[in-house]
C-alpha positions as CSV (number, residue, x, y, z in Angstrom):
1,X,211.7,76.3,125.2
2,X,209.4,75.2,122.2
3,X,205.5,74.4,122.1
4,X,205.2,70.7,122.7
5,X,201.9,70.7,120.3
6,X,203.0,73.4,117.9
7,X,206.4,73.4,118.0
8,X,206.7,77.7,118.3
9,X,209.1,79.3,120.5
10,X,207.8,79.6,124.0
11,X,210.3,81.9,125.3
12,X,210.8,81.7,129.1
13,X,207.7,80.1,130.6
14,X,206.6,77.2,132.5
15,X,204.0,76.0,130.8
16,X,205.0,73.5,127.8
17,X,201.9,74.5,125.6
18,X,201.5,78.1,123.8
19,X,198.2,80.1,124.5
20,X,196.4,78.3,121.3
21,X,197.4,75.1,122.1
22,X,196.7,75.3,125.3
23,X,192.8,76.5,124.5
24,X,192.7,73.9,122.1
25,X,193.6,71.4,124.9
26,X,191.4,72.5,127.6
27,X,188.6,72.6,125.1
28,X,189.1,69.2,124.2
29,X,189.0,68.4,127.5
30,X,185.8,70.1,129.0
31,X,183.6,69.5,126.1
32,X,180.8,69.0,128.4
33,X,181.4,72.1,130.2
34,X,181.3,74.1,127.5
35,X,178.1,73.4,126.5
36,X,176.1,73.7,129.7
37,X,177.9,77.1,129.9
38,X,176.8,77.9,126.2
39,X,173.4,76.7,126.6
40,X,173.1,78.7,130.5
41,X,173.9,81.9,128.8
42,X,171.7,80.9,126.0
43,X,168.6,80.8,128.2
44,X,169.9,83.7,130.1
45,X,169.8,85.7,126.9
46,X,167.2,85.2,124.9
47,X,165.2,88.2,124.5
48,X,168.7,90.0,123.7
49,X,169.7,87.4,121.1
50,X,166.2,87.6,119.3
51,X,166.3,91.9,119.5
52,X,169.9,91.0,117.7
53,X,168.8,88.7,115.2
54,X,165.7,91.2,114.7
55,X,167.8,94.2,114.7
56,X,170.5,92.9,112.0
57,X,167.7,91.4,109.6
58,X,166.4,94.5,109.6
59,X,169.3,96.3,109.0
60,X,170.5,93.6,106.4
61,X,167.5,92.1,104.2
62,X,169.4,92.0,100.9
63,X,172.5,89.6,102.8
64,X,169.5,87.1,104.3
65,X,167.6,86.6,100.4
66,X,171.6,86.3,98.8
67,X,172.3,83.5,101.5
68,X,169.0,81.8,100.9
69,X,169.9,82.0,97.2
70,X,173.1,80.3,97.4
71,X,172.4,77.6,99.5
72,X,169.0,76.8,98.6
73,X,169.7,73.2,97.7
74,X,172.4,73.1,101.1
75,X,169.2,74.1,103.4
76,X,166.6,72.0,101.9
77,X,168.5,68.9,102.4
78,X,169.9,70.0,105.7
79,X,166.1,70.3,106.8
80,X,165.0,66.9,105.0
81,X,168.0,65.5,106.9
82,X,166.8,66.8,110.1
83,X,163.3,65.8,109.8
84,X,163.7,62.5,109.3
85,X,166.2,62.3,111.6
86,X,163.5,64.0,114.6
87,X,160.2,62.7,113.5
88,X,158.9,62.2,117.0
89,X,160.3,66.2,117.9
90,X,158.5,67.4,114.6
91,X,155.2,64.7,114.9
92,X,154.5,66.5,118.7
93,X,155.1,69.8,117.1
94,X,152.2,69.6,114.4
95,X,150.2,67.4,116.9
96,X,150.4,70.5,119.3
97,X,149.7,73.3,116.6
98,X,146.5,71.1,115.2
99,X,145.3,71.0,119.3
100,X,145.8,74.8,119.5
101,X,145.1,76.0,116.6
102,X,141.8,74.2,115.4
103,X,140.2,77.2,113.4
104,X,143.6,77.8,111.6
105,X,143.8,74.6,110.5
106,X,140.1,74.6,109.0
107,X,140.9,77.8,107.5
108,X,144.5,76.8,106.0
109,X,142.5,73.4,104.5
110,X,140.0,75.2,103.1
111,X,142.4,77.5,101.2
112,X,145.1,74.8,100.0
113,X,142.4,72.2,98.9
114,X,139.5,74.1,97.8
115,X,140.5,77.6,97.0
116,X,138.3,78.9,99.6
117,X,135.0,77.5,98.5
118,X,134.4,74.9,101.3
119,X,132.1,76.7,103.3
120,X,130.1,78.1,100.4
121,X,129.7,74.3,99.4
122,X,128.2,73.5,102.4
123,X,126.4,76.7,102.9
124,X,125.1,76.2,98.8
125,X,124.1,72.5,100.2
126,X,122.1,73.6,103.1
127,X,124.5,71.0,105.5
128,X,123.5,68.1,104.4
129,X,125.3,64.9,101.8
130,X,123.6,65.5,98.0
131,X,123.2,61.5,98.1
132,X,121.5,60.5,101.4
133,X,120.3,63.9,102.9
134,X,122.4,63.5,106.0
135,X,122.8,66.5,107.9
136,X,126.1,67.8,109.3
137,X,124.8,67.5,113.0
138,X,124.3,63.4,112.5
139,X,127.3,63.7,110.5
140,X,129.4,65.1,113.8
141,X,127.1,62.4,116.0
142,X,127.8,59.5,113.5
143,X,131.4,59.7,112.4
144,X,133.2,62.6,115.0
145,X,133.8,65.3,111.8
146,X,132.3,67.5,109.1
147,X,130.8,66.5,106.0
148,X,133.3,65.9,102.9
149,X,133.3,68.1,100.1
150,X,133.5,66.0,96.5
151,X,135.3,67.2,93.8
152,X,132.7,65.7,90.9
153,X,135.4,65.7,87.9
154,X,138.0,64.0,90.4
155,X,140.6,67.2,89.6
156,X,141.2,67.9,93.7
157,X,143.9,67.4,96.3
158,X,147.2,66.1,94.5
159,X,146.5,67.1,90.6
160,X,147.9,69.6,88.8
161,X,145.1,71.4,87.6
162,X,142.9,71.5,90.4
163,X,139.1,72.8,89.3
164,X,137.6,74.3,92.5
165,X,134.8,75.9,91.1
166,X,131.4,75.9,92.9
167,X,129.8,73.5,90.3
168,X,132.3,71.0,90.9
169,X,132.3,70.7,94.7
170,X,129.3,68.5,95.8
171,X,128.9,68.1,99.6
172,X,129.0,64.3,100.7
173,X,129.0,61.8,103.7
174,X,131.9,59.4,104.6
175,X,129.5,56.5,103.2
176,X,128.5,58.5,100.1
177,X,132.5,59.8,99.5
178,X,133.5,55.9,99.4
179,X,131.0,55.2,97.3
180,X,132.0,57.7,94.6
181,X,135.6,56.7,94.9
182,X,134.7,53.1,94.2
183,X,134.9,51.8,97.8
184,X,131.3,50.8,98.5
185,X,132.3,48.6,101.6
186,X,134.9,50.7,102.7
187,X,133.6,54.4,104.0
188,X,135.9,56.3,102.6
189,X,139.4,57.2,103.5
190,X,139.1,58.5,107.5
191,X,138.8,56.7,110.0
192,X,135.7,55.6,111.5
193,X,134.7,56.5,115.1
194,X,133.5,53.4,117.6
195,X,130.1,52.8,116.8
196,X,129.7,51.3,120.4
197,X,129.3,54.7,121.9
């Protein structure tokens, strides 16, 4: 008797299928099952997956950088591919992180935008906008955030030479900021809180 799928030599059995094709088939069939199994044991094991991963990084760091080396292109795309197609997953993700995390954030802005001088700006300005002499505390009541550090020579956020040196940060308000950047009706580029309350 032959394999109905395959076509190999069964031998003397009641089944029509061989073993593979008959995995294959019941696979096919109980797709569904399948993955609420995977993902049970999944969630069963965890912690011993992550010891795994941990454990064979650690015993292979030269295979992880090769892989990453290879397929560079292959993973950045992949990842473009699936953040646009989760941008609600990824959106709560940050969201969450910015709510927990409000010191980090601060820190990690000060650092990428400024080089670290943001708070020896503001500390240099005594608090308060170089234009209008608002302080940070009306600032806070006014408009809900900080004061706005200026770059004076415009080379800031998005150029490629960036000049974060203490003479060219200047510490302004929202109104101020718009003003420099040639928006005198507009105050600048965040948003303005209710001035009802």
């Amino acid at each position: 008797m032959k394999c109905r799928a395959c076509k190999v030599e069964l031998g003397e059995t009641k089944s029509k299928l061989c073993k593979k094709c008959y995995l294959k088939d019941w696979r096919k069939k109980n797709k569904k099952h399948i993955k609420d199994y995977a993902l049970m044991r999944y969630e069963r094991d965890q912690d011993k997956i992550k010891e795994y991963k941990i454990k064979w990084k650690k015993k292979n760091p030269e295979y992880e950088k090769e892989y990453y080396e290879n397929n560079k292109k292959g993973l950045r795309n992949y990842k473009k591919e699936w953040r646009n197609e989760n941008k609600n997953k990824v959106l709560n993700h940050v969201e969450k992180y910015i709510r927990n995390n409000p010191g980090r954030i601060k820190y990690l802005h000060d650092r990428t935008y400024f080089d670290g001088q943001r708070v020896k700006a503001l500390e240099r300005d005594n608090f308060t906008c170089q234009r209008c002499g608002m302080t940070e505390e009306k600032h806070l009541e006014k408009w809900g955030c900080s004061l706005i550090i200026h770059h004076k020579d415009g080379k800031g956020w998005g150029k490629k030479n960036k000049n974060n040196s203490l003479g060219n940060l200047q510490t302004l308000c929202k109104k101020c900021h718009g003003k420099e950047h040639g928006r005198p009706n507009k105050i600048s580029h965040l948003t303005v809180k209710d001035k009802s309350q």
